[in-house]
C-alpha positions in Angstrom: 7.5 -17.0 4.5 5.3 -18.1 1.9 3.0 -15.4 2.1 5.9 -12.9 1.4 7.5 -14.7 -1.4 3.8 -14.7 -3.2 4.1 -10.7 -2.5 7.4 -10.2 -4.3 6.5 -12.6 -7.2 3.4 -10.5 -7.5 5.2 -7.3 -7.4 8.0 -8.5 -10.2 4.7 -9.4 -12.3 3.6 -6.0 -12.3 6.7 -5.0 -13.4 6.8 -7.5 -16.1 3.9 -6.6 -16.9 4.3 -2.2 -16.9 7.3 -2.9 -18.9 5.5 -5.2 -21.7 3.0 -2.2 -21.7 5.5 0.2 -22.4 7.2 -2.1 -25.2 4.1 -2.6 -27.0 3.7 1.6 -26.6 6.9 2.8 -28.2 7.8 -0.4 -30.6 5.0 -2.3 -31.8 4.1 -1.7 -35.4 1.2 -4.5 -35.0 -2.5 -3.9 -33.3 -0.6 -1.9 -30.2 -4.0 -0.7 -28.9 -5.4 -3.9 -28.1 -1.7 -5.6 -26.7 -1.2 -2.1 -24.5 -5.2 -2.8 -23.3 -4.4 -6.4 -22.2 -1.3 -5.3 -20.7 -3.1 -3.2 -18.7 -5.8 -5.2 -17.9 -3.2 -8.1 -16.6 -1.4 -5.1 -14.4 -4.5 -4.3 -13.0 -5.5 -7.9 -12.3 -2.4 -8.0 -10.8 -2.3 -5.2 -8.5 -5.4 -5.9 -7.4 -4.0 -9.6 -6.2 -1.2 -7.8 -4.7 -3.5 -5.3 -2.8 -5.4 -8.3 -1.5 -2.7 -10.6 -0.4 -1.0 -7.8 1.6 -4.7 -6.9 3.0 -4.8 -10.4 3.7 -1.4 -10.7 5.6 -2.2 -7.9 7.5 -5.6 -9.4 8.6 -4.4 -12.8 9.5 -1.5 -10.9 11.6 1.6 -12.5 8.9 2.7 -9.4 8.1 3.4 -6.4 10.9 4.7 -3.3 11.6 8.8 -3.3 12.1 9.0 0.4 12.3 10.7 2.5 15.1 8.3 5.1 15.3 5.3 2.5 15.6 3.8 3.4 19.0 2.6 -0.5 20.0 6.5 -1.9 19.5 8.1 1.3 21.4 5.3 2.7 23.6 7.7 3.2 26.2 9.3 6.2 23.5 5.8 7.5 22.4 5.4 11.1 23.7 2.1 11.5 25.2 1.3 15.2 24.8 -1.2 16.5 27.7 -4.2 18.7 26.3 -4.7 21.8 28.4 -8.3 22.1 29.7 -10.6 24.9 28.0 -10.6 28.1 30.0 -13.4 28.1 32.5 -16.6 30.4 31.7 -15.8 33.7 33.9 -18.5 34.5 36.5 -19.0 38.0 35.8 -22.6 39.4 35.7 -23.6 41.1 32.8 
């Protein structure tokens, strides 16, 4: 549980973070170029926690597949389509 609530205060800081970017884009009369860089530079630092957290839950075996369609919760649904063998080389002299 902790793990997950670390994920969505990440993801609301990236948010945070996008929308200060676009504030300091459209408003700021001040040194915009250098706040919109560090806002970017934050949303990147960020993300790239994000990325690595959920990398990380998914590693450690926290975080998991709920969906229907997943073939290892359902494999008793999971279509198994046979291949058909290639044709055999005819025997035909030349």
């Amino acid at each position: 549980m902790l793990l997950k609530t670390i994920i969505v205060v990440l993801f609301i800081a990236v948010l945070i973070s996008l929308f200060s970017g676009l504030n300091f884009l459209v408003k700021d009369l001040g040194n915009s170029k250098r706040r919109l860089l560090v806002a970017l530079g934050t949303r990147i630092t960020l993300a790239a926690l994000l990325l690595g957290t959920i990398g990380y839950g998914l590693y450690s075996g926290q975080l998991g597949s709920a969906a229907p369609w997943d073939r290892k919760l359902h494999p008793e649904s999971a279509k198994v389509i046979p291949q058909s063998a290639p044709p055999a080389p005819s025997a035909q002299p030349e």
